[in-house]
N, C-alpha and C positions, 0 to 999 in steps of 0.2 A: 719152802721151808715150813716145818709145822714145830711150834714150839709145847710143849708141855708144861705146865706150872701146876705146882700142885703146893695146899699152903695145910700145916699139918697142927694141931695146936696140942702139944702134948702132957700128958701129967707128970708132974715134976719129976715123980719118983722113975716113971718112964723116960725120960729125955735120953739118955744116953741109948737104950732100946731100937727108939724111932731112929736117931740118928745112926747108929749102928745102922738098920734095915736103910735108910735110906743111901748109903755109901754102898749097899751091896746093889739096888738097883742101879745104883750110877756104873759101878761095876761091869751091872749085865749091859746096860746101856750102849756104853762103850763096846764092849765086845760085841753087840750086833748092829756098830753101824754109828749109833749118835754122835754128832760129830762132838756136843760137848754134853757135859749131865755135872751139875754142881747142888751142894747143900746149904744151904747159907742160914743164917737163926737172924731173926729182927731184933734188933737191943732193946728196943719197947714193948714190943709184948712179948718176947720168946717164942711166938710162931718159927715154928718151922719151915722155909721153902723148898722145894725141889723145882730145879731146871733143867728138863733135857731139850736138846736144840735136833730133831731132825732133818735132813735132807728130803722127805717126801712123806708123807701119808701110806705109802706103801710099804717103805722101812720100817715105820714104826709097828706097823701093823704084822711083818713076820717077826717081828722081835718078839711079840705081847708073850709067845708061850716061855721064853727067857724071863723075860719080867717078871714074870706071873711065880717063874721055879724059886724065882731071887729071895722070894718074899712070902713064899708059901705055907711057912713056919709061922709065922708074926701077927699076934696076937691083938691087932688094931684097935679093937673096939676096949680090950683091957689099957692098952698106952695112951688112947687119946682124949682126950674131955671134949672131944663135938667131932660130926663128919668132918671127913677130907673135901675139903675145899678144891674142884680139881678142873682144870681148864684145860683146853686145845684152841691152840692162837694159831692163826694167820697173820701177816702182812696184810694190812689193808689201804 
């Protein structure tokens, strides 16, 4: 299993933006395979998460050009107040 987490911290007037783009990746997610993809907001700082759950390192990797089209539009560096914070987990 390889998990994705990616933690997104957006400007206010953006939030809905981010979230928006993040429901479309969860979207493409899903349709190439991930077995789950969710968007979840922290009540303390409004960070934004995203979670997709793979099946393999190789799933996710024929997926990336899906991913990549989901979100091709989206103007990150205008929506966010700091890089994406973004992780590839294992089981360990």
């Amino acid at each position: 299993m390889r998990y994705q987490l990616a933690i997104h911290r957006p400007k206010p007037e953006h939030e809905r933006d981010l979230i928006d783009s993040m429901h479309r990746f969860g979207v493409a997610a899903r349709g190439q395979g991930a077995i789950e993809a969710h968007t979840f907001k922290d009540e303390r700082s409004d960070a934004l998460v995203g979670l997709a759950i793979w099946r393999s390192e190789d799933d996710l990797t024929a997926a990336r050009p899906a991913l990549a089209a989901a979100t091709e539009d989206d103007d990150f560096d205008a929506w966010e107040s700091g890089p994406i914070e973004l992780f590839m987990l294992h089981d360990v």
